[in-house]
C-alpha positions as CSV (number, residue, x, y, z in Angstrom):
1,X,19.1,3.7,30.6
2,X,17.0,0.6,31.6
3,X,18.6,-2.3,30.2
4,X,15.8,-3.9,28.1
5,X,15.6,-0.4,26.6
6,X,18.9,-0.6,25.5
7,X,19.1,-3.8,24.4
8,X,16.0,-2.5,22.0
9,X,17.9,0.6,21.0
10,X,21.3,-2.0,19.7
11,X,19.3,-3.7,17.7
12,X,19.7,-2.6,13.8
13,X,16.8,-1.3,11.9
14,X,15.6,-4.0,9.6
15,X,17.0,-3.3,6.6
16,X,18.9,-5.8,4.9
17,X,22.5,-5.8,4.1
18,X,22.1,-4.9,0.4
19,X,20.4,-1.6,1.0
20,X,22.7,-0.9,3.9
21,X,25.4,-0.7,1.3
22,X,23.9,2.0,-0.6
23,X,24.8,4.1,2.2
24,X,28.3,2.3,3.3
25,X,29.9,5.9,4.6
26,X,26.4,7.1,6.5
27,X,25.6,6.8,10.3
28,X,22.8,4.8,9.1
29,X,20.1,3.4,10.9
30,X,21.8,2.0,14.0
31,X,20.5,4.1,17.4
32,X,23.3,3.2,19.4
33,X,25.5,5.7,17.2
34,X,26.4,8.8,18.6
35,X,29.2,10.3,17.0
36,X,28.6,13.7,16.0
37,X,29.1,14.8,12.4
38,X,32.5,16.3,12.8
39,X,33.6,13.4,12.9
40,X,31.4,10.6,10.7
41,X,30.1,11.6,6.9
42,X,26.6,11.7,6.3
43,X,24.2,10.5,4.5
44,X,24.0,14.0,2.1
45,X,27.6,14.5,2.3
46,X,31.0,13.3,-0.3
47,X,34.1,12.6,0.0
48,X,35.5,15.6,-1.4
49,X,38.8,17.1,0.8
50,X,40.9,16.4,4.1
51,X,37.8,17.1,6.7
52,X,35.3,14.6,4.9
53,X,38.1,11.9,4.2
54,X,39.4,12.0,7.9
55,X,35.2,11.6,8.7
56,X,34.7,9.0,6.6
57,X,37.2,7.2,8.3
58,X,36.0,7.8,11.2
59,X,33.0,6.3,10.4
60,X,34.5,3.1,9.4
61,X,35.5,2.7,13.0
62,X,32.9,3.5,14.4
63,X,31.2,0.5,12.7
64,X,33.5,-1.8,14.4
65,X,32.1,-0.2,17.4
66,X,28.7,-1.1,16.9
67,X,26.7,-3.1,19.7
68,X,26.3,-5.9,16.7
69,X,29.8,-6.0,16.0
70,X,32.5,-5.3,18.5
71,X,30.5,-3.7,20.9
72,X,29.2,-6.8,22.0
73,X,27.5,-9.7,19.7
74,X,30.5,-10.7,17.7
75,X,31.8,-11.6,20.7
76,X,28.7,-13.3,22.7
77,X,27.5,-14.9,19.7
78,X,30.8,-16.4,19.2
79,X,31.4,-18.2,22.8
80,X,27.6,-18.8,23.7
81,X,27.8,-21.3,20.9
82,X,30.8,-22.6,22.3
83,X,31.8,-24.5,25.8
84,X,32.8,-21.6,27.4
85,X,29.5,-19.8,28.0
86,X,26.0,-20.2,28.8
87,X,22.6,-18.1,28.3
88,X,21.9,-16.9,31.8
89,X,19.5,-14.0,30.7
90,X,16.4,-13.3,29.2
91,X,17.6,-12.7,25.5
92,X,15.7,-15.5,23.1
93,X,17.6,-15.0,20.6
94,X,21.1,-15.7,22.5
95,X,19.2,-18.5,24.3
96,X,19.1,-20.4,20.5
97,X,21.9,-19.4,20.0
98,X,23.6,-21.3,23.2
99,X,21.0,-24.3,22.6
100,X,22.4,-24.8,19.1
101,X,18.8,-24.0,17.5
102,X,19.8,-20.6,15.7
103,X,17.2,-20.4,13.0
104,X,17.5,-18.3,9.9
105,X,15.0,-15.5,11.4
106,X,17.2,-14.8,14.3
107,X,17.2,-11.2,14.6
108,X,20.9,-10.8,16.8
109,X,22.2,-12.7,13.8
110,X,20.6,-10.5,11.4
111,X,22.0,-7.4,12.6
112,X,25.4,-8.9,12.8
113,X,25.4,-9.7,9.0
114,X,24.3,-6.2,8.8
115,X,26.8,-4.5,11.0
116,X,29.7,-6.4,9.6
117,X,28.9,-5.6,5.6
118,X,28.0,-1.8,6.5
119,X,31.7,-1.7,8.3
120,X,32.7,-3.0,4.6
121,X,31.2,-1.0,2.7
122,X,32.3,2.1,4.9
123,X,35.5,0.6,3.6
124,X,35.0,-0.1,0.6
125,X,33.2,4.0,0.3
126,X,37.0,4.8,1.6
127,X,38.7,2.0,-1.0
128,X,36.8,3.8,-4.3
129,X,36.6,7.7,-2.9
130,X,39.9,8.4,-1.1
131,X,42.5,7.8,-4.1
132,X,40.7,11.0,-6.0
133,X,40.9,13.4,-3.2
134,X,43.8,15.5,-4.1
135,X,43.7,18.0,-1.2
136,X,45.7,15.6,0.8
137,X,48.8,14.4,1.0
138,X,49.8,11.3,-0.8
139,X,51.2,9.5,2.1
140,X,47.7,10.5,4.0
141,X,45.8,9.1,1.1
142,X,47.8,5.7,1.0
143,X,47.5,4.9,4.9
144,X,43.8,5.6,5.1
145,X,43.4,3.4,2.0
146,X,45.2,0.8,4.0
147,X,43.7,1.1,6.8
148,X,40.3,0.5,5.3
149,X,41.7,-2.6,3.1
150,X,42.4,-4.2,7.0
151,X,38.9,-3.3,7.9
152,X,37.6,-4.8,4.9
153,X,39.9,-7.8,5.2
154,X,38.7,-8.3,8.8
155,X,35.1,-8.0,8.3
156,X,35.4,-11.1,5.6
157,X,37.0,-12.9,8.1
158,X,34.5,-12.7,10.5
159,X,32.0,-13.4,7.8
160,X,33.3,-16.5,6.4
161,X,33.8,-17.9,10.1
162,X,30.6,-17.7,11.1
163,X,28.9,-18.3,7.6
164,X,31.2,-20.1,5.1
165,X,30.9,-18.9,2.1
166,X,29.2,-15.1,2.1
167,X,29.3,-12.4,-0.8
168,X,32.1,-10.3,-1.8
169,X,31.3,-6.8,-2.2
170,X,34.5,-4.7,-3.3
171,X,32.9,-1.3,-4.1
172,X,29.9,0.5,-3.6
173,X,27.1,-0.5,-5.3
174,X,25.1,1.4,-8.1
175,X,21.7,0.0,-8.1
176,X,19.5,-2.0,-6.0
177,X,19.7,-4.6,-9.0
178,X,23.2,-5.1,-8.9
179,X,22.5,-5.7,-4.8
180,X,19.9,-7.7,-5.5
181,X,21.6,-10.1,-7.7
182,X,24.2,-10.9,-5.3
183,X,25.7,-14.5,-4.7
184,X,28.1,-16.3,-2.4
185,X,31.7,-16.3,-3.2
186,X,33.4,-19.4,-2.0
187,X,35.1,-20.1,1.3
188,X,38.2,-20.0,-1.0
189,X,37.5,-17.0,-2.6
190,X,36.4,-14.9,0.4
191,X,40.4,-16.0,2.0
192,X,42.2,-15.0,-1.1
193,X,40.3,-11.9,-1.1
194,X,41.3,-11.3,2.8
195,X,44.9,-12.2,2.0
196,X,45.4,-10.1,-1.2
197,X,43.6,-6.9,1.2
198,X,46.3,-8.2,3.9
199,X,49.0,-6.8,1.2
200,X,47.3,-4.1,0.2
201,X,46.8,-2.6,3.0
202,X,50.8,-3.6,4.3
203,X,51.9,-1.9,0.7
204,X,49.5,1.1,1.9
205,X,50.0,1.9,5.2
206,X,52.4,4.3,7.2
207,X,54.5,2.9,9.6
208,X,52.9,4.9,12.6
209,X,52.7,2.3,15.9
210,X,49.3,2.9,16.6
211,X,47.3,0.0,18.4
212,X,43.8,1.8,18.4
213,X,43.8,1.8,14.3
214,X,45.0,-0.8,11.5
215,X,48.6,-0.5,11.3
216,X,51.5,-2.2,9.4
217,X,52.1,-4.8,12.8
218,X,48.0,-5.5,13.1
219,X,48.5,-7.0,9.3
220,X,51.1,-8.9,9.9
221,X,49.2,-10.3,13.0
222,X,46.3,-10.7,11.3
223,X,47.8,-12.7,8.7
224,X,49.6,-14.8,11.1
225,X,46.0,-15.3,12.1
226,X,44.4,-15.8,8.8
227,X,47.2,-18.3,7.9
228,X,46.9,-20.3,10.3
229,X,43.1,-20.9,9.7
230,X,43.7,-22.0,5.8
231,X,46.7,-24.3,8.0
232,X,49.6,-23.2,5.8
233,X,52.0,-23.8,8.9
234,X,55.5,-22.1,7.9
235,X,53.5,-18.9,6.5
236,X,52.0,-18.8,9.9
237,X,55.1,-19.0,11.4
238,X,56.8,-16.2,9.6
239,X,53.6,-13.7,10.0
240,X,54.3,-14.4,13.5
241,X,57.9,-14.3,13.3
242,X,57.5,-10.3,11.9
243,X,55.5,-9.1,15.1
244,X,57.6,-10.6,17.2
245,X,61.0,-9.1,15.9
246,X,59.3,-6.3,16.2
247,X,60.1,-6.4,20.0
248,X,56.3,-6.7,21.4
249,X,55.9,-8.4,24.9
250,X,53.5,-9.7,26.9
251,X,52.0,-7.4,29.4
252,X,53.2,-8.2,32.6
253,X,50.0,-8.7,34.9
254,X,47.1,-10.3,32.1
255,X,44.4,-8.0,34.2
256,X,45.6,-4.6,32.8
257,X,45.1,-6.0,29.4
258,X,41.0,-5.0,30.1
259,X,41.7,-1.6,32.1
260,X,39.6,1.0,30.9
261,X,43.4,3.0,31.1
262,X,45.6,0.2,30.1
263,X,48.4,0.9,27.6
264,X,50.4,-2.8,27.0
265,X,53.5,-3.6,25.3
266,X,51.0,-6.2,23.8
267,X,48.3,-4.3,22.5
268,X,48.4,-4.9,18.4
269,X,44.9,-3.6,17.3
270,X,42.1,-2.2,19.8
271,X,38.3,-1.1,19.0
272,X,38.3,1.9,21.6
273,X,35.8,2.5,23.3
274,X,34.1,5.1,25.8
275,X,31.5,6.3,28.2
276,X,29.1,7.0,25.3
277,X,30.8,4.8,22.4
278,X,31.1,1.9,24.8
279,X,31.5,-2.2,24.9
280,X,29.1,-4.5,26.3
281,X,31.3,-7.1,27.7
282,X,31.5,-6.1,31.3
283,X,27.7,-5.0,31.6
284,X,26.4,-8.7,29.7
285,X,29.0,-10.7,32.1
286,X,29.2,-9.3,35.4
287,X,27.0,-10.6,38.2
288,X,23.7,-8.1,38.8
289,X,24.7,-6.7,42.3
290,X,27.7,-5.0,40.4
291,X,25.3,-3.4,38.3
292,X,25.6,-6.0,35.4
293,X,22.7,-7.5,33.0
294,X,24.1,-11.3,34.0
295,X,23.1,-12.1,30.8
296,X,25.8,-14.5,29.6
297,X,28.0,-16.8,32.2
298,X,31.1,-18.5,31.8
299,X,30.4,-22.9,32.3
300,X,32.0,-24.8,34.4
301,X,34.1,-26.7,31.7
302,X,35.9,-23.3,30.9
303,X,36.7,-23.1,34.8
304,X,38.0,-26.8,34.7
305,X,40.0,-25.8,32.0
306,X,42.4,-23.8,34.0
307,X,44.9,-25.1,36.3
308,X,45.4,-24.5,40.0
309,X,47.1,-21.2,40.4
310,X,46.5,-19.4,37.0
311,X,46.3,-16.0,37.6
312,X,43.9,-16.2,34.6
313,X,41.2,-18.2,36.0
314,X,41.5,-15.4,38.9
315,X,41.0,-12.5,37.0
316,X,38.1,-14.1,34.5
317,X,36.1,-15.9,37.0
318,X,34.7,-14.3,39.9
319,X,31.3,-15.8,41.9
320,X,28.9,-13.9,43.3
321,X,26.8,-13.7,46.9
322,X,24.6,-16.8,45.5
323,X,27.9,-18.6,44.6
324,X,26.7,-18.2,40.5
325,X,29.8,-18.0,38.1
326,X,29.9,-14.6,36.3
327,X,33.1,-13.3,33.6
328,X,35.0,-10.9,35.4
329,X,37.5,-10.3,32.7
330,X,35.9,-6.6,32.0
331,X,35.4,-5.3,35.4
332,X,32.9,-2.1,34.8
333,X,29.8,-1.9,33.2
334,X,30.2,1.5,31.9
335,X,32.0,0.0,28.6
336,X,34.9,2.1,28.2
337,X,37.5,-0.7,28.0
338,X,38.7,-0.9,24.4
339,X,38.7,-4.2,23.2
340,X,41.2,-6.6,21.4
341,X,40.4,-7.1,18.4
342,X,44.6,-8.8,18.3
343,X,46.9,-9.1,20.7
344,X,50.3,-10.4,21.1
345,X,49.3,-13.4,23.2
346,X,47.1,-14.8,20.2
347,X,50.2,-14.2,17.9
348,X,52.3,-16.3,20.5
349,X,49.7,-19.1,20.2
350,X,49.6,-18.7,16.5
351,X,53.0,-19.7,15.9
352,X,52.9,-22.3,19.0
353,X,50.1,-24.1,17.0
354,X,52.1,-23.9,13.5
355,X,55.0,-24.8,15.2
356,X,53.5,-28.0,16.7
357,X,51.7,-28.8,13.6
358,X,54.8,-29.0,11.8
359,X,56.6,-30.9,13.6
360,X,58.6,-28.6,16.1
361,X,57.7,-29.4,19.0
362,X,60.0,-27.9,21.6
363,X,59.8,-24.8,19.3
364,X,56.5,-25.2,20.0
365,X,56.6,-25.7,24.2
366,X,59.0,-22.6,24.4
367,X,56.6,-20.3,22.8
368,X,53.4,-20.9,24.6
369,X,55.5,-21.7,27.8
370,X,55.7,-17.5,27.8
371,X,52.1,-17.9,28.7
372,X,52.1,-19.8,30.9
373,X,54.8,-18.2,32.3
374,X,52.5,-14.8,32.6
375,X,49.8,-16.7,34.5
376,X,51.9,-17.9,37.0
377,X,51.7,-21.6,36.4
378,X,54.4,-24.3,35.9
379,X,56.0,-24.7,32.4
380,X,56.5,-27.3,30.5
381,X,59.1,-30.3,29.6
382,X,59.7,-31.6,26.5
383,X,59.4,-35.9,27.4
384,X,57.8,-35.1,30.6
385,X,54.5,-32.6,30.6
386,X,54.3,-33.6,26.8
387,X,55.6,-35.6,24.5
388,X,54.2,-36.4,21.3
389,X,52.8,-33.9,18.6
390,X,49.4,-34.6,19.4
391,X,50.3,-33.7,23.1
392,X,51.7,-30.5,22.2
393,X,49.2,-29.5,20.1
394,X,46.6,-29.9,22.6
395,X,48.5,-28.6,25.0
396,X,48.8,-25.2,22.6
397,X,44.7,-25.5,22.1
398,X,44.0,-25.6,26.0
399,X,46.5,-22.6,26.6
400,X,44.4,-21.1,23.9
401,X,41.4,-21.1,25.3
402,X,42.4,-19.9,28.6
403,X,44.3,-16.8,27.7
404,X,41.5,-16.0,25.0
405,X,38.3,-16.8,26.9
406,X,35.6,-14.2,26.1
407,X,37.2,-12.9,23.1
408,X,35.6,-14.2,20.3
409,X,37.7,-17.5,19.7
410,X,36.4,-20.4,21.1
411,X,33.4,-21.6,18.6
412,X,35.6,-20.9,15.4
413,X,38.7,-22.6,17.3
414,X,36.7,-25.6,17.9
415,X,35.6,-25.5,14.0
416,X,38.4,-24.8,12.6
417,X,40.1,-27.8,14.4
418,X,37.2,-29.8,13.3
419,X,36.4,-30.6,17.0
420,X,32.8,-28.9,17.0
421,X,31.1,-32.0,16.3
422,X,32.7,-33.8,19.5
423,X,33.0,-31.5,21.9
424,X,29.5,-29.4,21.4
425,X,27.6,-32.3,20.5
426,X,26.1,-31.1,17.2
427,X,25.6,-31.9,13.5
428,X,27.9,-31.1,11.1
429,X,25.7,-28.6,9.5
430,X,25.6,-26.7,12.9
431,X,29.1,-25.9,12.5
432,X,27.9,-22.9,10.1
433,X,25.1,-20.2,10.9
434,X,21.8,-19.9,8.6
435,X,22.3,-17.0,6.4
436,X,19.7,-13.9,7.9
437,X,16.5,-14.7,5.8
438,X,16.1,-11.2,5.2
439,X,18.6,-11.1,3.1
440,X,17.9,-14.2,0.9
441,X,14.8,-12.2,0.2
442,X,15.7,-9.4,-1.3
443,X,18.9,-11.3,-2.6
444,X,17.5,-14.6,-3.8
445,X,20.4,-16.0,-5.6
446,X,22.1,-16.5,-2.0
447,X,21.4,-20.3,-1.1
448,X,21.0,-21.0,2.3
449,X,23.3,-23.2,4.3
450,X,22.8,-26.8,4.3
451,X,20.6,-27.8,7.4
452,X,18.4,-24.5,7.3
């Protein structure tokens, strides 16, 4: 399919977030879908027994999937308005985007509002429906619950990153009134809701080890990561603490981690992906003469940021024939790597950060010093590499951004460490996104970000 053709075909219908709700468990309107109905509830249909339940959920992860979610924008938007990337392409939209100029009308941040509350209220369809359904088991009913508590929990994270405080929506709704009379929560309220879905869905869940699906581990990781946003250091710590007693490791070579056949010892939580349901990453990155768009290109500042030797650098960096930078981390365009949406590295450099920020430092060194191990470069000394807890802390951040590059990090780690400002050159209002327009339409009593 001609690229610009598909680029047209990701893009959500325009319908705003409220009235995507009303249909939280259909296919709804986004083209890119193409999961047939034994497997996704539509439209017409209830959750009534074990076929439609099992569909339903389905269909809440095959929202994650979606080319305005997972499959691709949550991603880009998140590093092209970082330090990391730069708009190479022909894509307006991602061009404000990477120029700090986002406006309120942008239509890739429109559909990403969009895709995020209809994987929501998929879950939140699932929350309400699935407790009723008496024609299976208990234990079945409680770990699909769960599950879609952690996909609720992690679509509000990914909200109140990129838009402070957003609406919470905890069931579906019954009237376009109710929608329409919507208002932000704050940035408080949205984290205690993530957290208290964080236990649910821990008190829910079965204790099956699977890494393409919530499971009891990819709460525990989440948390660690939640935590350590809101900065409640020993919390963090223990989050951490729990996947890593829970004998995880760190894959041995950091390129099979983005095989289209990997299976890691670190994998926590993957959006899978395939030839038809499939990620963008590799096709948006990868130079054109290896069949990629070239739409998005790593800068030079995230190549200085690696040291001589890291096998990382090696595997996320390639040039091509005109000596032009391109992301090599996902090395096919045909999309069928899953993608990460945890992994154990990031819970490493959770605890590294906590540990730093409280005070133990060579706690601290010897945890992200397994990275750094992995990539082949020299590790560090207590009183020699790095000394004082500002030292160690950055030393934590810039391991961070190395091991994490492309995967969604890099803008929120920047705000969240309230370095934004500095390092991107930009206002503090520019550290939030402009809530989509179309939805303070049809949903006045939203108020717009300060600054838009």
């Amino acid at each position: 399919m001609p690229t610009l053709i598909r680029k047209t075909l990701m893009r959500r219908c325009l319908t705003p977030a409220v009235l995507v709700a009303l249909f939280a468990v259909a296919a709804g309107c986004d083209k890119t879908l193409t999961v047939e109905p034994t497997t996704e509830v539509e439209e017409s249909q209830a959750i009534l027994d074990g076929p439609s339940v099992r569909a339903a959920l389905a269909g809440a992860y095959d929202a994650l999937q979606s080319g305005s979610y997972y499959g691709g924008d949550l991603l880009f938007v998140s590093d092209l308005a970082s330090d990391d990337v730069a708009h190479v392409g022909t894509f307006t939209t991602y061009a404000d985007i990477d120029q700090q100029v986002t406006a309120a009308d942008n239509s890739t941040m429109e559909d990403m509002w969009d895709a995020i509350y209809t994987s929501i209220g998929r879950a939140n369809t699932l929350i309400a429906k699935v407790p009723a359904v008496t024609q299976i088991s208990e234990d079945e009913r409680n770990d699909i619950v769960g599950q879609a508590h952690l996909i609720r929990a992690l679509g509000y994270h990914n909200l109140v990153k990129l838009w402070g405080p957003v609406p919470i929506r905890l069931a579906p709704p019954t009237s376009l009134g109710e929608l329409a009379s919507t208002e932000r929560a704050t940035v408080g309220q949205v984290y205690t809701q993530i957290l208290a879905d964080i236990v649910q869905a821990s008190q829910l869940m079965g204790s099956d080890a699977r890494t393409r699906a919530a499971s009891l581990l990819a709460a525990e990781a989440l948390k660690s990561r939640i935590l350590l946003y809101q900065g409640n250091w020993p919390a963090t710590i223990a989050a951490a603490n729990t996947v890593i007693n829970e004998g995880l490791e760190l894959a041995p070579n950091f390129a099979s981690l983005f095989s289209p056949t990997a299976e890691t010892g670190e994998d926590i939580w993957r959006v899978a992906f395939t030839a038809t349901e499939y990620n963008l990453s590799g096709f948006y990155y990868l130079a054109k003469a290896l069949g990629g768009r070239y739409e998005i290109a790593p800068t030079a500042a995230l190549q200085n940021a690696y040291e001589s030797g890291d096998a990382r650098l090696a595997w996320s960096i390639e040039r091509d024939s005109r000596n032009r930078r391109y992301g090599a981390k996902w090395r096919t365009t045909e999309g069928a790597e899953d993608l990460h949406i945890i992994r154990f590295a990031e819970v490493l450099l959770n605890k590294a950060e906590a540990q730093a920020m409280q005070g133990d430092l060579a706690g601290a060194v010897a945890t992200y010093n397994l990275l750094r191990a992995r990539a082949g470069v020299a590790l560090h000394t207590l009183g020699i590499d790095v000394a004082t807890q500002s030292e160690v802390r950055d030393a934590v951040w810039r391991e961070r951004r190395r091991e994490l590059a492309y995967e969604g990090d890099r803008w929120a780690d920047l705000v969240r460490t309230q370095r934004a400002m500095s390092v991107l050159e930009i206002p503090a209002f520019r550290t939030l996104f402009p809530i989509p327009q179309n939805e303070i339409d049809v949903a006045p009593r939203i108020v717009q970000n300060t600054g838009y």
